[in-house]
C-alpha positions as CSV (number, residue, x, y, z in Angstrom):
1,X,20.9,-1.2,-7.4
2,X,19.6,1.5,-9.3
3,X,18.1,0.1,-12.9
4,X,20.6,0.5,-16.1
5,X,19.8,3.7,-18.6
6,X,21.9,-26.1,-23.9
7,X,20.2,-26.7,-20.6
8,X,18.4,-30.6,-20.3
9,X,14.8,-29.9,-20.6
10,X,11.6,-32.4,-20.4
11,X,11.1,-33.6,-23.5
12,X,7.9,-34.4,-25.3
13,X,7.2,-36.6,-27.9
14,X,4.2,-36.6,-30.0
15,X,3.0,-39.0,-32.9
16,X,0.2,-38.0,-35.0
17,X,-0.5,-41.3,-37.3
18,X,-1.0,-41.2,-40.7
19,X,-4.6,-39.7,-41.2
20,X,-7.2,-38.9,-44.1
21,X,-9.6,-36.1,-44.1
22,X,-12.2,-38.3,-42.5
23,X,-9.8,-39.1,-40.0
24,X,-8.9,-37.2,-36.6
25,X,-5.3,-38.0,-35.3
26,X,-5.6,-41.4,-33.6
27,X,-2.7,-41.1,-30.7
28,X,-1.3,-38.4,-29.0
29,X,1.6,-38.9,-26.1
30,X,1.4,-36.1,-23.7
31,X,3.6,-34.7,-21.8
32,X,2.3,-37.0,-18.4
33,X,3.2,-39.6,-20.4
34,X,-0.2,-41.3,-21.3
35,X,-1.9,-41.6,-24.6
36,X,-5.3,-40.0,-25.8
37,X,-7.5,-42.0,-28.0
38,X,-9.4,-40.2,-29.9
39,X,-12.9,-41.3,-31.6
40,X,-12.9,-41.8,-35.5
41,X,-15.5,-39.6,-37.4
42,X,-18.0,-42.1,-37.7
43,X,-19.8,-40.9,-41.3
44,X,-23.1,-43.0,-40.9
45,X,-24.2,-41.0,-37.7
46,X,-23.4,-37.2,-38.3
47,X,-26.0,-36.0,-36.4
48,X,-24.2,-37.6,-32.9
49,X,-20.8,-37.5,-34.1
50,X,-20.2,-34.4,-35.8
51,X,-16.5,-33.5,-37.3
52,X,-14.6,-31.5,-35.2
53,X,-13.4,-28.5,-36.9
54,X,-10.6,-26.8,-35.4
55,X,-7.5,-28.8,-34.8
56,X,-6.6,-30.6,-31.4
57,X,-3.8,-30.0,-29.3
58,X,-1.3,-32.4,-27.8
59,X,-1.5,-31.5,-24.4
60,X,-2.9,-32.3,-20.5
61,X,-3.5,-29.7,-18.2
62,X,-0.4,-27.9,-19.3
63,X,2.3,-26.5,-22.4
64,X,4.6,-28.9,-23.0
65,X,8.5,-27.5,-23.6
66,X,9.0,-29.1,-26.9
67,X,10.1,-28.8,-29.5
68,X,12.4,-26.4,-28.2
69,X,13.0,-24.4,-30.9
70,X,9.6,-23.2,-31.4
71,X,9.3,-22.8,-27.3
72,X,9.1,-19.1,-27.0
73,X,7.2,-18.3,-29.6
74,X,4.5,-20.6,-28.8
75,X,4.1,-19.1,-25.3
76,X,3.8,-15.3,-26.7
77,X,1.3,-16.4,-29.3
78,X,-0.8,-17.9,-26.7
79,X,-1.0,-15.2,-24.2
80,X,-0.7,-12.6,-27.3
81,X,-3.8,-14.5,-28.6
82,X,-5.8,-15.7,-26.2
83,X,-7.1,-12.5,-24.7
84,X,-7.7,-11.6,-21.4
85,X,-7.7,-13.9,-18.1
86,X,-6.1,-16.5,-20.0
87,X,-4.0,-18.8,-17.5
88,X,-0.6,-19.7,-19.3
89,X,-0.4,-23.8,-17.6
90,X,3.5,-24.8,-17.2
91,X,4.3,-28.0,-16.3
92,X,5.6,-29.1,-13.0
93,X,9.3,-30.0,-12.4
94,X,9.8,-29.2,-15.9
95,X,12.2,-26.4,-17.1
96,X,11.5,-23.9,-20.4
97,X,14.6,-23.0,-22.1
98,X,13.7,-19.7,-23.5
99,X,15.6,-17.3,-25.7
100,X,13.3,-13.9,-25.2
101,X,10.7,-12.5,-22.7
102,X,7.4,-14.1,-22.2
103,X,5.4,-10.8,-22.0
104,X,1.7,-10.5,-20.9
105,X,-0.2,-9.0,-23.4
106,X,-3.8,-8.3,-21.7
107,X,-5.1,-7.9,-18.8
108,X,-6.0,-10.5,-15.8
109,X,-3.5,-12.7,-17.5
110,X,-1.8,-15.4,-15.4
111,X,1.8,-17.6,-15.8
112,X,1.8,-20.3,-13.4
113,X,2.5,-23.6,-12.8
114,X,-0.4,-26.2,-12.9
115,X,-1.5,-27.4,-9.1
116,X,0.4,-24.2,-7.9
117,X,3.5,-26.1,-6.3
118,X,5.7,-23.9,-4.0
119,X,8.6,-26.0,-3.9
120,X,11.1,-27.2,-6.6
121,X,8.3,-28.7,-8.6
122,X,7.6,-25.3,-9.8
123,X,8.3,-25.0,-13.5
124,X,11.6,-23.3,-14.3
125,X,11.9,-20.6,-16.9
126,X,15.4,-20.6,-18.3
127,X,17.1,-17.4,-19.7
128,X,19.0,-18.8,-22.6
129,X,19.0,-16.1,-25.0
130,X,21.8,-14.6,-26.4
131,X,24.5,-12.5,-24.8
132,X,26.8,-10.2,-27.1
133,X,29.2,-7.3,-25.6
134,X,27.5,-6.9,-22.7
135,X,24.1,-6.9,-23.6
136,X,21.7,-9.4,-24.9
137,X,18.6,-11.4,-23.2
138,X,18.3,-10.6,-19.9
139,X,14.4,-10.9,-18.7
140,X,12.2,-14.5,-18.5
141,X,9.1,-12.0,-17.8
142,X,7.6,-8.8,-19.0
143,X,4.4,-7.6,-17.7
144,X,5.4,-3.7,-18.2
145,X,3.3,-3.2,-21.3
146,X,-0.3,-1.6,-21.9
147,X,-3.1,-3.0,-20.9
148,X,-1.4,-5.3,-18.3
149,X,-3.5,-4.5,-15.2
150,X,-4.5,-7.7,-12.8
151,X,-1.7,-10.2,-14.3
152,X,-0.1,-12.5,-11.9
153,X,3.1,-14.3,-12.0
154,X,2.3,-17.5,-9.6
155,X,4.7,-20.3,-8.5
156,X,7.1,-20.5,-10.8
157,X,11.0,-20.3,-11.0
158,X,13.0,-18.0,-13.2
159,X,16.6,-19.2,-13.3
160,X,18.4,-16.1,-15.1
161,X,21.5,-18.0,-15.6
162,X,24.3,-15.0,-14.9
163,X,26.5,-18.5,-14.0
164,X,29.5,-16.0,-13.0
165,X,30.0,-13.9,-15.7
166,X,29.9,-10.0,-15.8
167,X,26.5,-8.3,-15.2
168,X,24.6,-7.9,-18.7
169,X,22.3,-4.4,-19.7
170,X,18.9,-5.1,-19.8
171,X,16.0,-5.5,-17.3
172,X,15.9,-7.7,-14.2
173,X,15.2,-11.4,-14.3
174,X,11.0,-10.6,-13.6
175,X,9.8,-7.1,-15.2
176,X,6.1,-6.2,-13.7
177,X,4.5,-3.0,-13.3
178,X,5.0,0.1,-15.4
179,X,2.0,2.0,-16.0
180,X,-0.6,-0.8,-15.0
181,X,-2.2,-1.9,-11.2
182,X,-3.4,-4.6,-9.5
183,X,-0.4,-7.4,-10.5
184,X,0.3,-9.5,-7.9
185,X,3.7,-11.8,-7.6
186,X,4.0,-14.8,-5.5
187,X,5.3,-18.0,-4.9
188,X,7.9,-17.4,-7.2
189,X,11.9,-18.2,-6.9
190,X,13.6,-15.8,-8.8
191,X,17.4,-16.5,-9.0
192,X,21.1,-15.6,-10.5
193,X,19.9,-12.4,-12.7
194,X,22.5,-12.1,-15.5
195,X,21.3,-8.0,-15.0
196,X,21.0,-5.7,-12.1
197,X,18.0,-7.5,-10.3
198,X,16.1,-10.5,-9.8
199,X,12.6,-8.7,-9.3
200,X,11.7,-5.3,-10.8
201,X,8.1,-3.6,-10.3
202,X,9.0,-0.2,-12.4
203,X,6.7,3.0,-12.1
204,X,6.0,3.2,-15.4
205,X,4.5,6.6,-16.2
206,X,4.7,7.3,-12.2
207,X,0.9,5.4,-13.0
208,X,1.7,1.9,-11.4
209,X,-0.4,1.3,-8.6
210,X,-0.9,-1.0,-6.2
211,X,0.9,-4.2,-7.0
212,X,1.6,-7.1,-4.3
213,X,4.2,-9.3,-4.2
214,X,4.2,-11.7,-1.6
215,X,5.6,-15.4,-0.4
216,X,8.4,-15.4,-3.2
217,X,12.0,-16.5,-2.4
218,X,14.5,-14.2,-4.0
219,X,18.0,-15.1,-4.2
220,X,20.8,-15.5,-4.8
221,X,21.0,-12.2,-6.5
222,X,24.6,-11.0,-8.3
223,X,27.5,-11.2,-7.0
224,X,29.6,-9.6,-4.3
225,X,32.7,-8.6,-6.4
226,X,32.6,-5.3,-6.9
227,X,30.2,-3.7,-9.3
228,X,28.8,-7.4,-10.3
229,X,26.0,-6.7,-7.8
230,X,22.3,-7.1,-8.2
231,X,19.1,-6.6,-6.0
232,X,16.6,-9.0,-4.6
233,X,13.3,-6.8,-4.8
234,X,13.4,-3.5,-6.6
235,X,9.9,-1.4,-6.1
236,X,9.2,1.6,-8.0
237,X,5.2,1.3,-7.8
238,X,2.8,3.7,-6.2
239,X,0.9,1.5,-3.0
240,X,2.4,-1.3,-3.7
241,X,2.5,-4.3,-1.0
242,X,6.1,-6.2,-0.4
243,X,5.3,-8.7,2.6
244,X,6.1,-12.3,3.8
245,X,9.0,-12.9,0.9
246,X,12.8,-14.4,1.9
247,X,15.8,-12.8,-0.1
248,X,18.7,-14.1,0.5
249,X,21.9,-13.9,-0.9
250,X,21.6,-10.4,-2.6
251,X,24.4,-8.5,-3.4
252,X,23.4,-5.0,-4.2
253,X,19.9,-3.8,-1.9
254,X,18.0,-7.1,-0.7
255,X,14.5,-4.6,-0.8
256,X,15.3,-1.8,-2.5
257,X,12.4,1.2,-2.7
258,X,12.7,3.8,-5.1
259,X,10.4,5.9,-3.4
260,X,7.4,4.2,-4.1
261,X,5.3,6.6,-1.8
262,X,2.3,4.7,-0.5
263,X,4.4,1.1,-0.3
264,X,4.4,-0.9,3.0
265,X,7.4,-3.5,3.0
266,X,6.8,-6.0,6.1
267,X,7.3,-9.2,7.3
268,X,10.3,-10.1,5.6
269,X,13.2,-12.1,5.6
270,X,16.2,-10.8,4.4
271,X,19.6,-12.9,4.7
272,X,23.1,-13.4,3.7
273,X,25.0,-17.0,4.0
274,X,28.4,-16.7,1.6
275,X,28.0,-13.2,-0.2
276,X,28.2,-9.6,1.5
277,X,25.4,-7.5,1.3
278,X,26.3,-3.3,0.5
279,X,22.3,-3.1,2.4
280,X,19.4,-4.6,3.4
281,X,16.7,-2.3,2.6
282,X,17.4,0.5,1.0
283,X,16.0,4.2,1.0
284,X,18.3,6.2,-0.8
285,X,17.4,6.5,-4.6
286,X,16.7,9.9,-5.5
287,X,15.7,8.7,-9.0
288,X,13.2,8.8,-10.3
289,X,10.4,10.0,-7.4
290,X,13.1,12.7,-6.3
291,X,13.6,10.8,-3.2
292,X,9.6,10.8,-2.5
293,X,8.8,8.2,0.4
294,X,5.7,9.6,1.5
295,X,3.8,7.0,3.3
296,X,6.1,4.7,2.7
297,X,6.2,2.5,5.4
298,X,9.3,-0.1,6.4
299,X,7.8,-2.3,9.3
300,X,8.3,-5.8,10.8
301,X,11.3,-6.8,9.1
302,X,14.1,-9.5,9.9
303,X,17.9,-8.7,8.8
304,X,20.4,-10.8,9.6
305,X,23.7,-10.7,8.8
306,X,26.6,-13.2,8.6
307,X,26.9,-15.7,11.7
308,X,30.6,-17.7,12.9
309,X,30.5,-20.6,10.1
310,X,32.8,-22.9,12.5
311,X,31.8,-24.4,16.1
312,X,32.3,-22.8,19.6
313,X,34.9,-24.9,21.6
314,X,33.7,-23.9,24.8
315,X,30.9,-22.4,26.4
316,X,31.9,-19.2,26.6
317,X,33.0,-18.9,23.1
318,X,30.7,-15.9,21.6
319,X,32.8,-15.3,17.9
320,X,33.8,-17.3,15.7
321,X,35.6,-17.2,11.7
322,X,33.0,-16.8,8.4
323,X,34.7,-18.8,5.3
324,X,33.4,-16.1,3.7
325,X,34.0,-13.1,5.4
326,X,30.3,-12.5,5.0
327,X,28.8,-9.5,6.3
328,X,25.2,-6.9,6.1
329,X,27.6,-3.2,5.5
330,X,24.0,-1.4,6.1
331,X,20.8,-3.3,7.4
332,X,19.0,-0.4,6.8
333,X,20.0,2.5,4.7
334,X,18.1,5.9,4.4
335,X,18.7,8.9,2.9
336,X,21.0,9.7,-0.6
337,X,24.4,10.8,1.2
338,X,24.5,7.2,2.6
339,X,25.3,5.6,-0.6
340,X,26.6,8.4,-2.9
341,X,27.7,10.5,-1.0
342,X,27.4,13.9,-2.0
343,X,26.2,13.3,-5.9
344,X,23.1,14.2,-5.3
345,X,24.0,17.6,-3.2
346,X,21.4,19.1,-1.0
347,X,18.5,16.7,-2.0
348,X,17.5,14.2,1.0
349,X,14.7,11.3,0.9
350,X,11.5,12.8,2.7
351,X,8.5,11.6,4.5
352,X,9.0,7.8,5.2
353,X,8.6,6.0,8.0
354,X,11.1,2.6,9.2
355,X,10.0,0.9,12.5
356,X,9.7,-2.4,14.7
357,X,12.5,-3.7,12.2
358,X,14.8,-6.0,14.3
359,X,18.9,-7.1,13.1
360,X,21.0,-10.2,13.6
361,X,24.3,-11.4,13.2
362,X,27.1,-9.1,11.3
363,X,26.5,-6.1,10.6
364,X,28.8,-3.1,9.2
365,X,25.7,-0.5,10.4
366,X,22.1,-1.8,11.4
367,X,20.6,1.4,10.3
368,X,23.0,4.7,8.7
369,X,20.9,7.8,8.2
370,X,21.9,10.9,6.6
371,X,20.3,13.7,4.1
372,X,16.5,12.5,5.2
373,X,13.9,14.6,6.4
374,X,10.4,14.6,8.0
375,X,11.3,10.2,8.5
376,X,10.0,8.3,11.5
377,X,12.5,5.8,12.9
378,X,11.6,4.2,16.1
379,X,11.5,0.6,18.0
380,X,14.1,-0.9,15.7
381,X,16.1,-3.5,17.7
382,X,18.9,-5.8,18.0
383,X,18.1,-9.6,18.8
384,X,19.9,-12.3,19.3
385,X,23.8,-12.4,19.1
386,X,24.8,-9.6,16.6
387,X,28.2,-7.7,16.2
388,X,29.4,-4.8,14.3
389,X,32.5,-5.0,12.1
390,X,34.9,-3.4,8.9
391,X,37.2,-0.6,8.5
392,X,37.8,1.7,5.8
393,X,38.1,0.5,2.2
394,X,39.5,1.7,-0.6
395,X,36.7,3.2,-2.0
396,X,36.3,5.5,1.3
397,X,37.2,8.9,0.7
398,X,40.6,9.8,1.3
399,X,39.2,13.6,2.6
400,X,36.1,12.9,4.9
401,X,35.9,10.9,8.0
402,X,34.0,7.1,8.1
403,X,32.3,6.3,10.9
404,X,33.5,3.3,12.7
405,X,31.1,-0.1,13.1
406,X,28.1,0.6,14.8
407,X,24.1,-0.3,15.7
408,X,22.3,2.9,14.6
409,X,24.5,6.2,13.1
410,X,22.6,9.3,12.2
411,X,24.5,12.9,10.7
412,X,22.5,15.5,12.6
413,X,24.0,18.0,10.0
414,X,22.2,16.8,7.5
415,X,18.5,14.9,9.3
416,X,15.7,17.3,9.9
417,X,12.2,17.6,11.0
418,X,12.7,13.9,12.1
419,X,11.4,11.5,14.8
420,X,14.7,9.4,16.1
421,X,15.0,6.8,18.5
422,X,17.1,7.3,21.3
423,X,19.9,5.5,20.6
424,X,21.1,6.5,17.8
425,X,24.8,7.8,17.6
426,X,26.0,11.2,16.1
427,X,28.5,11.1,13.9
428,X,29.8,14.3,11.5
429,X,29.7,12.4,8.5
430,X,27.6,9.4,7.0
431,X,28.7,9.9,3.7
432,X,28.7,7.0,1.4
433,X,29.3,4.0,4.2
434,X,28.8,1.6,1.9
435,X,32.3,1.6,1.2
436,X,33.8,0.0,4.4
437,X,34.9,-3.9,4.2
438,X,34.8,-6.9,6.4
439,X,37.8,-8.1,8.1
440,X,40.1,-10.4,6.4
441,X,38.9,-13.7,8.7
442,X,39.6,-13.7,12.2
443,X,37.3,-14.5,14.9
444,X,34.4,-11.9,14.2
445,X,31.3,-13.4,13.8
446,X,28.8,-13.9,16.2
447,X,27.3,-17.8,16.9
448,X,23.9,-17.8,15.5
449,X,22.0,-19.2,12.6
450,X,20.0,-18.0,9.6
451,X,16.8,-17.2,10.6
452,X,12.8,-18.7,10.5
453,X,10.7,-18.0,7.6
454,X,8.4,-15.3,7.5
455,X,5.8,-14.7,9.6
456,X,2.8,-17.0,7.8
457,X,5.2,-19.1,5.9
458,X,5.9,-22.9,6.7
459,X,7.5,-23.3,9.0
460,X,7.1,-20.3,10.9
461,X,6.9,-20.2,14.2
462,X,3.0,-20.0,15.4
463,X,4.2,-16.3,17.0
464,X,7.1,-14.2,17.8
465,X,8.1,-12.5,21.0
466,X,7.9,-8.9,21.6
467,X,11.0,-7.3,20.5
468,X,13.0,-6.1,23.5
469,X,15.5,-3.4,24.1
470,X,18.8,-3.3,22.2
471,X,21.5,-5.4,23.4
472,X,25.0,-5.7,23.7
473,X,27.7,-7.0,20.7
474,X,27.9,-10.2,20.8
475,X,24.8,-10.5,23.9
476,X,21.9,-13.0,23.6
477,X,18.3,-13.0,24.3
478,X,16.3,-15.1,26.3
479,X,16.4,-16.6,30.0
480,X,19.4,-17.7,31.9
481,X,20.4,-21.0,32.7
482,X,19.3,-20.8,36.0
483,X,15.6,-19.6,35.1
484,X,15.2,-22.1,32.5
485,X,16.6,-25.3,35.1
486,X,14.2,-24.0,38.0
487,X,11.5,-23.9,34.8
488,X,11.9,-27.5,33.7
489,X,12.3,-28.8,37.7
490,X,8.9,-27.0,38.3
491,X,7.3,-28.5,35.2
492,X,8.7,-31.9,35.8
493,X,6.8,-31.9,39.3
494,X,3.3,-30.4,38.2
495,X,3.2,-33.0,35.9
496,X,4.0,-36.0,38.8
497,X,0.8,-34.1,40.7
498,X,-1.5,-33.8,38.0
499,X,-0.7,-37.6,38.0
500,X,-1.0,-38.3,41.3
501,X,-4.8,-36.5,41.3
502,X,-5.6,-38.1,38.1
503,X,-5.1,-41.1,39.9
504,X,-7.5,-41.0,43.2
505,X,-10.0,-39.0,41.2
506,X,-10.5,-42.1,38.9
507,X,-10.2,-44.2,42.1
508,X,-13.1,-42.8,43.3
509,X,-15.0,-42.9,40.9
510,X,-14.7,-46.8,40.7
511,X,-15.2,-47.3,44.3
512,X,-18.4,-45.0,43.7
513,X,-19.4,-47.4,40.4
514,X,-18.7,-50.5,42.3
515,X,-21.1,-48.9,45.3
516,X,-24.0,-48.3,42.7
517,X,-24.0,-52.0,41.4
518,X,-22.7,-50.8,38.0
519,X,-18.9,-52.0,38.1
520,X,-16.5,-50.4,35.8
521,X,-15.0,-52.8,33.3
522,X,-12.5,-51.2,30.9
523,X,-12.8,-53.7,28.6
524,X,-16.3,-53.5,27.8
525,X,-15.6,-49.7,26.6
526,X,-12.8,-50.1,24.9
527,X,-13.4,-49.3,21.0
528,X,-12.2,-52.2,18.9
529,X,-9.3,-51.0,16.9
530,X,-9.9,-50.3,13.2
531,X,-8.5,-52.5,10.5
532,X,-6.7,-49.8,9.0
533,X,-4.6,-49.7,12.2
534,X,-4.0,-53.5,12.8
535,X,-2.7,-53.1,8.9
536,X,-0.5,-50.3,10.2
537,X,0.5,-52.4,13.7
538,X,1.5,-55.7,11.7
539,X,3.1,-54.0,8.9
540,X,6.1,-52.8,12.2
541,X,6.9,-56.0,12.5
């Protein structure tokens, strides 16, 4: 969590023929696939057909990915020459094997991919650089530098291509921020970071400001073996804007905040299917804003943990197995103590605020709390069917109590100055919780699912219900069976009456037409159907 101190690729073929100095290439294939005539220099007529000087490019609306070995390169020069508010045009569907960062190098700058898909047609940028003793090419994008303010990363992909093998030093798969503002991130799939996180927005010289990263899908991040982790979102920027993304499948912190005072996280999605998660969002680095979280605000949120991945057999079945004893240890962690216990002694995060954050499914903690003061915490709730489950690892200490499963935990001894919800439980010691496991399969997990997108994100529902009060383990939300039976039976007839008035209203109003003279003939108003329809109708048959 905290930072560290041949793929098949579309392929391209150009032919310049055989030319003289009079000449300007007569074909070029591009990368679409059609070919570009160009005009001969025509030598009688100089005054409408002047000689193009500089040379022409074999391209459409976008860089091609070959030849491969000169792929990198050609990307940095452009953005390195172009100057600033260049847009770097990727292909769609089309995937860049790349052997070192593509770094922005002025401001306004954009990497994209042309038509701005947000699906798999998004161009992929492949990490394929090389990997020595555990360190080597680890980042497909660096926007940290000077003179980086305003440059987006926009709908692309960025496999990083860890395929299973041990974490390597270096920066995360997508390196923004540092001491520059404005960048915005979005509509980007950032995946399989062979370092410790698949999005970093660093602070820089504590200068970065106000950077927004929204609508990305994060994930899968690391790996759940132990110490192979890696984040989903790591934010180290002043005011910065985290909203509407889906992370799922980190290992490490799904959102982590590294104080970042001024940053509002909300409205996102943050999920696990086959790897546990040591927390959700995190609040707990004391490097390097010395735990500041002023006005740093955690709203909104959706956590949801591991769900049954077999069937009920009956109706009143509420657990079920996970092939993958999958779990959430922490939805939502705050304060040092809960993750390193006491390494960072008396020092507590300060001045943040978590609320209106709701958790599904399994959970070791929804929310642990110790060494934090001057924090708001209110109107965080459970929905839906969620349980609490683990026991002591081997990584617990051997000297210090560990507080058993539960919704919300809080050490009094060590929280000040702080506003609470109610039910919260008190436990003497919250040290490093992190270190509890999941069961060993057995019927555990609750029924569910993973949950809707974001809020504004298709396929979102058009709006959500008002959270409600916490609920039991393994409890549901909603109405009864009873309520929603007497529901459809009452629907079922105010439909048959609206039917039944429909019906004498419009036979009145004939017998009133037919009184006038002017008889009703349905026929004579119908509208004649239009061709593109009887195309449509005969085409069924």
């Amino acid at each position: 969590m905290h930072p560290p101190q041949g793929l098949e690729a579309t392929t391209l073929l150009t032919s310049h023929l055989p030319h003289s100095p009079n000449t300007l290439p007569t074909t070029m294939t591009l990368h679409s696939g059609r070919s570009l005539l160009h005009r001969r220099h025509v030598h009688h007529l100089p005054e409408l057909f002047a000689r193009v000087s500089h040379p022409l490019v074999a391209r459409a609306d976008c860089e091609p990915p070959d030849p491969m070995n000169t792929l990198t390169d050609r990307l940095n020069t452009l953005l390195n020459s172009s100057g600033p508010g260049y847009t770097l045009p990727l292909c769609p569907s089309t995937q860049y094997i790349i052997t070192a960062p593509i770094v922005f190098f002025a401001q306004d700058q954009e990497i994209s991919t042309v038509g701005y898909p947000s699906g798999d047609e998004r161009a992929t940028l492949v990490v394929n650089g090389p990997v020595a003793n555990g360190m080597g090419h680890t980042t497909a994008v660096d926007g940290t530098g000077s003179n980086c303010d305003g440059v987006k990363l926009r709908n692309v992909q960025i496999n990083g291509t860890r395929l299973g093998a041990s974490p390597t030093n270096g920066g995360a798969n997508i390196e923004m921020g540092g001491g520059n503002s404005n960048q915005l991130i979005e509509y980007v799939h950032s995946f399989d970071p062979r370092s410790w996180s698949c999005l970093h927005v660093a602070e820089g010289p504590f200068t970065c400001n106000n950077v927004t990263v929204q609508h990305n899908d994060i994930g899968p991040c690391g790996s759940d073996a132990f110490q192979q982790w890696a984040d989903g979102i790591s934010v180290s920027c002043l005011n910065s804007w985290v909203h509407n993304n889906t992370v799922n499948n980190p290992t490490d912190g799904g959102i982590v905040l590294f104080g970042s005072p001024g940053t509002l996280v909300e409205n996102n999605t943050i999920y696990v299917e086959t790897q546990t998660l040591l927390g959700g969002i995190n609040m707990v680095d004391y490097d390097p804003w010395k735990a500041n979280f002023t006005n740093t605000i955690v709203r909104n949120n959706r956590i949801a943990g591991g769900f049954a991945t077999d069937q009920p057999t009956s109706s009143n079945d509420t657990y079920g197995m996970n092939n993958d004893d999958v779990i959430i240890k922490i939805g939502i962690a705050i304060g040092p103590r809960t993750w390193f216990g006491d390494h960072y002694g008396s020092n507590d995060s300060f001045s943040g605020a978590v609320y209106n954050n709701s958790f599904t499914g399994a959970f070791g903690y929804a929310i642990a709390m110790s060494s934090a003061r001057n924090f708001t915490v209110q109107d965080n709730v459970l929905v839906g069917n969620t349980t609490f489950i683990g026991a002591r690892g081997e990584n617990c200490s051997t000297t210090e109590s560990t507080p058993g499963p539960a919704s919300f935990i809080i050490d009094p001894n060590t929280v000040s100055s702080s506003d609470v919800q109610s039910n919260f439980m008190n436990v003497s010691n919250a040290d490093g919780v992190t270190c509890i496991l999941p069961p060993d399969g057995g019927d555990y997990w609750p029924f569910g699912g993973n949950p809707n997108p974001a809020p504004g994100e298709p396929g979102a529902p058009s709006a959500e219900s008002s959270p409600g009060s916490e609920q039991a383990i393994g409890g549901s939300s909603g109405l009864s069976g009873g309520a929603k039976g007497g529901i459809a039976v009452g629907v079922i007839l105010g439909v048959l009456a609206i039917a039944i008035i429909t019906w004498w209203i419009r036979r009145a109003a004939l017998r009133r037409a037919e009184g006038r003279g002017r008889g009703y003939n349905p026929a004579a108003h119908s509208q004649p159907m239009s061709m593109a329809h009887r195309r449509l109708d005969s085409s069924a048959n």
